[in-house]
Structure formats: C-alpha cells, structure tokens
C-alpha positions as CSV (number, residue, x, y, z in Angstrom):
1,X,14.9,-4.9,36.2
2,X,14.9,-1.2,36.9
3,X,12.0,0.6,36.2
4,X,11.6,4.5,36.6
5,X,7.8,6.2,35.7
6,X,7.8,9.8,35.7
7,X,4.3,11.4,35.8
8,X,3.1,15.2,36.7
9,X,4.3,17.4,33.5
10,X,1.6,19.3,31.8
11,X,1.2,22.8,30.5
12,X,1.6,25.9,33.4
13,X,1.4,29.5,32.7
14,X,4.8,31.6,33.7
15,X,5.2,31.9,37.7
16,X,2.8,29.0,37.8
17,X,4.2,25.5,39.9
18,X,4.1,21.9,38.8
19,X,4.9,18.9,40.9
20,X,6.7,15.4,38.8
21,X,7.3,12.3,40.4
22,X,8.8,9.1,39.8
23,X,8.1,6.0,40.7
24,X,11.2,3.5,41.3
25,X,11.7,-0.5,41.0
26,X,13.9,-2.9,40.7
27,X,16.3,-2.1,42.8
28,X,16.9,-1.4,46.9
29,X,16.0,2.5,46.6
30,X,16.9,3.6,49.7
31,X,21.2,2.6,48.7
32,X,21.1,5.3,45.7
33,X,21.1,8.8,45.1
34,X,18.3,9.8,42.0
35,X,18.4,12.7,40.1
36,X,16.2,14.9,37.8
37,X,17.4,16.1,34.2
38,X,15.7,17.8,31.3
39,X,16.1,18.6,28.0
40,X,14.9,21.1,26.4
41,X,14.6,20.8,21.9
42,X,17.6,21.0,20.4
43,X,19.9,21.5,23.8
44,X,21.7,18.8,25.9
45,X,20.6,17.3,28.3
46,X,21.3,18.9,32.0
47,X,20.8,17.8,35.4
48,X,18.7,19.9,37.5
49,X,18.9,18.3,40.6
50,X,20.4,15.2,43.0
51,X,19.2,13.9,46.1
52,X,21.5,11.6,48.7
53,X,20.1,8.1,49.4
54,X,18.8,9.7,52.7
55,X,17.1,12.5,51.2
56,X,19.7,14.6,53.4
57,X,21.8,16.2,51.0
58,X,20.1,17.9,47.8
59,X,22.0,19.9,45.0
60,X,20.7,22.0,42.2
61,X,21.5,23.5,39.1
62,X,22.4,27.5,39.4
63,X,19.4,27.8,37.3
64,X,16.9,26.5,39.2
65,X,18.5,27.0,42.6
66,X,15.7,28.7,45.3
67,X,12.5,27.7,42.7
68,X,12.7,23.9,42.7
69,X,12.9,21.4,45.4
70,X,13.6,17.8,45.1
71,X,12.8,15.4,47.5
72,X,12.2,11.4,48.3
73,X,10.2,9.1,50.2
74,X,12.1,6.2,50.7
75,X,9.3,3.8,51.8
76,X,7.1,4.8,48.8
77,X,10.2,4.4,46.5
78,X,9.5,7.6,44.9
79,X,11.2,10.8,44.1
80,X,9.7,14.1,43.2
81,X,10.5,17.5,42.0
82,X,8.2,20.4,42.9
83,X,9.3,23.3,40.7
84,X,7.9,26.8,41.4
85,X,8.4,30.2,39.7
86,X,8.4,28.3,36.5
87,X,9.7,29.9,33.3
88,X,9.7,29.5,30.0
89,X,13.2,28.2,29.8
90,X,12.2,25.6,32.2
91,X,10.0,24.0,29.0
92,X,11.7,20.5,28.4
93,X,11.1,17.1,29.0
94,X,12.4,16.0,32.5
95,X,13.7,12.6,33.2
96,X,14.6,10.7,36.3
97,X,17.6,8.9,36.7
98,X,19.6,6.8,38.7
99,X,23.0,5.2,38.3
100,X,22.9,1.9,39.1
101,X,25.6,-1.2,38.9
102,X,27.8,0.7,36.6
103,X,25.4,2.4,34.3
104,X,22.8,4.8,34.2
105,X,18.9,4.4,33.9
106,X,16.8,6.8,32.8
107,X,12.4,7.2,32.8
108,X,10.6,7.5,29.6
109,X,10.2,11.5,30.5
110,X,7.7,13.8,31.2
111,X,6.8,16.7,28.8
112,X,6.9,20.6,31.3
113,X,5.6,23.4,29.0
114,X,5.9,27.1,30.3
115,X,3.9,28.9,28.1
116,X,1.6,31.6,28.2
C-alpha cells in the first residue's frame, strides 16, 4: 500500500530555514510527480510546491516562489522541501502527497512553526 512519512518540521525563528522530507512506498516512485501542501489553522489547504517524476520540472506557489526549493532523489524514494526565509505565515502543517491510481494520498504531516 502507499506509504508517505514526512519528518523535519520543528520550531524556527523568522528568516530561519528548515528542511522536511518524505519518505515514499508502495508504489514505483520514479512514474509520479509528488507535491508538498500545508495548512495552516483554520485556512484550506494549499499546495506549495510539485516536482515532475524526473525531478526536472518544479513549480511553486507565488508565495513561496524564490525561498523554498523542492527536490527528489529517486533512488532513495524520497522528496524534500528545503524552505528558507521562513515566515510566520509559513506556520502550518505540511503534508506530502501524491496522486496515485485515481486518488490522492496524503503523509500524516509535519508541524512548521515560525515564531519568534
């Protein structure tokens, strides 16, 4: 079965960086673009940013565009986010995702806190 593990949130100080990853199973990783969301309390949740099977092709959310920088290692099966510049609207809990065989799968989350 499908199986994403996020791990790397914490609590960073404004301007301060963070790296999350996520570890992937269950499926041939390498086929299938991942993405990173968040959501912050009471807010939707938003994607931040998608990655192409090959790693080749990233896109971001205007919000985060030039601070964060997702990336993948395809023969670790992993996917990771490093966010810089980080502020306090960046506090949420991020997720990884992938959309796989007609539906989408989501990690159990990771908790980012931008606070000074």
């Amino acid at each position: 079965q499908v199986q994403l593990v996020e791990s790397g949130g914490g609590l960073v100080q404004p301007g301060g960086s963070l790296r999350l990853s996520c570890a992937a199973s269950g499926f041939i990783f390498s086929l299938y673009s991942m993405s990173w969301y968040r959501q912050a309390p009471g807010k939707e949740r938003e994607l931040v940013a998608r990655i192409s099977s090959t790693g080749g092709t990233g896109d971001y959310a205007d919000s985060v565009k030039g601070r964060f920088t997702i990336s993948r290692d395809n023969a670790k099966n992993t996917v990771h986010l490093r966010m810089n510049s980080l502020k306090p609207e960046d506090t949420a809990v991020y997720y990884c995702n992938v959309f796989y065989v007609y539906r989408a799968y989501w990690g159990q989350g990771t908790q980012v806190t931008v606070s000074s």
